[in-house]
N, C-alpha and C positions, 0 to 999 in steps of 0.2 A: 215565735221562734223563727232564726232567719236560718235558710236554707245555704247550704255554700255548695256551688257547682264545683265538681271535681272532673277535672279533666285529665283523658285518658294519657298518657309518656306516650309523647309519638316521635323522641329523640332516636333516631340510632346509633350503633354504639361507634361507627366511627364521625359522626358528628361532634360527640365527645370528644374523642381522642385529638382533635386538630393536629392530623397531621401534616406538615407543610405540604404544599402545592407542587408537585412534583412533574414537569413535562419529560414527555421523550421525545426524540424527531431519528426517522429511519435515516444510516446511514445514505446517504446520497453522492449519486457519479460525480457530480461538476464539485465535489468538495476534495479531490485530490491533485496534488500538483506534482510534478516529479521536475527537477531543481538540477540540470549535468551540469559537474565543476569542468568548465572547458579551459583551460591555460592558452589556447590561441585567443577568443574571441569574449571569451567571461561568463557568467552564468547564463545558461539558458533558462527558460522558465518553461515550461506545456503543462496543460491539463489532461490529466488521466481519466478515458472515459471507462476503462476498466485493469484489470490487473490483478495477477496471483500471488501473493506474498509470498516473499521468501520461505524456503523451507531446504531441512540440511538433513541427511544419512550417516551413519558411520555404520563402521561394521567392526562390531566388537568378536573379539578373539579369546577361546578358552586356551589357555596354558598348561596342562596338567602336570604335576609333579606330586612325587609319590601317593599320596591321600587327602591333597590338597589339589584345589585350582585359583588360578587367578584370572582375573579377565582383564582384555587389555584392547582399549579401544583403537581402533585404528584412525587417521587420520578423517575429519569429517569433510565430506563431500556436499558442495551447498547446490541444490537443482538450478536448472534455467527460471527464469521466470517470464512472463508475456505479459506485455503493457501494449493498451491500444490509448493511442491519444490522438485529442480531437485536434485535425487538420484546419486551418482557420484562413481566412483571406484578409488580407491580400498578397502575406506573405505565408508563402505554401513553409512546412518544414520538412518536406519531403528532402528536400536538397541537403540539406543539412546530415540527417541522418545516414543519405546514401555518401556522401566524402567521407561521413564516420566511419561507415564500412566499407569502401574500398579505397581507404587510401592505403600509402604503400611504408606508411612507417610502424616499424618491426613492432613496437611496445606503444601502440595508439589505443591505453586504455586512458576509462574517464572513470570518476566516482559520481556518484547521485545519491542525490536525495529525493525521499518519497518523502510525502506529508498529509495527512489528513485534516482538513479544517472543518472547526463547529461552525453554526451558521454567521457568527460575531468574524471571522477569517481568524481563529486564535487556534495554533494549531495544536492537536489533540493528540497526534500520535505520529511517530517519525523516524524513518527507517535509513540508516546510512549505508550504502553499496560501496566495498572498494575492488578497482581494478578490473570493471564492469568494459565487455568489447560484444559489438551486435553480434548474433551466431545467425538469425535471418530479420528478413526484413522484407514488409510486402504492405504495398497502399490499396486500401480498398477504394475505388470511387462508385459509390451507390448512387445511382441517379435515383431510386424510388423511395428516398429518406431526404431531410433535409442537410447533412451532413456527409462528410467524407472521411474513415480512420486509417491511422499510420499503426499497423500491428508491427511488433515488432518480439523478438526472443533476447534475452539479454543472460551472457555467463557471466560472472563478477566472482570473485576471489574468497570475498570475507563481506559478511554482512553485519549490522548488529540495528536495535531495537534501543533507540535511545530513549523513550518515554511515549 
């Protein structure tokens, strides 16, 4: 009589399952770009080495009338936001920024664009700013990093989240 060795399932159960190869990668600083449409000089381009998304407020209003209410939003309020972007050489943009905020023409807004890029540079996610003018603006120069950032406050009109 032949003997037959049985061996024990040492499958696990998502060995089975094959499910596709799945990576993640953490968002990362050096993959945003912020893009000002300038009508003097043309697009700018800087890298974002941080930055608070846009975010908006309204303040909704009760209406009462006799046994009823209605509510009625009031117009929406979009915050500042703060972007620090990295100062790079040989040309500083510190200049740049400071004409943008003290020059002396009455309606010297810009719009921007914010952009998120996967590691391929195909961009992921893209924020359009309209009617965007500096509210502050200050250069840090850190001698004990290797690096120098242009902080900045930025008020804009209308924002939106194009994909």
């Amino acid at each position: 009589m032949i003997k037959k060795s049985i061996r024990k399932h040492t499958m696990n159960v998502l060995d089975k399952v094959r499910l596709p190869f799945i990576t993640y990668e953490p968002i990362l600083r050096h993959r945003y770009l912020m893009r000002i449409h300038d009508t003097n000089v043309g697009d700018q381009h800087f890298i974002i080495s941080s930055y608070t998304r846009p975010t908006m407020n309204t303040n909704i209003v009760e209406i009462p009338y006799i046994m009823t209410s209605t509510w009625v939003a009031q117009p929406i309020i979009w915050e500042p936001i703060e972007i620090k972007i990295l100062d790079v050489l040989p040309n500083s943009y510190e200049n740049y920024f400071f004409e943008w905020m003290s020059s002396e023409v009455v309606n010297n807004k810009k719009n921007i664009t914010i952009e998120k890029l996967d590691p391929t540079g195909v961009v992921v996610e893209k924020w359009e700013l309209w009617g965007c003018f500096l509210q502050e603006l200050n250069h840090e120069v850190v001698f004990d990093r290797t690096r120098g950032d242009i902080k900045m406050t930025i008020v804009y009109n209308r924002a939106q989240l194009i994909f």
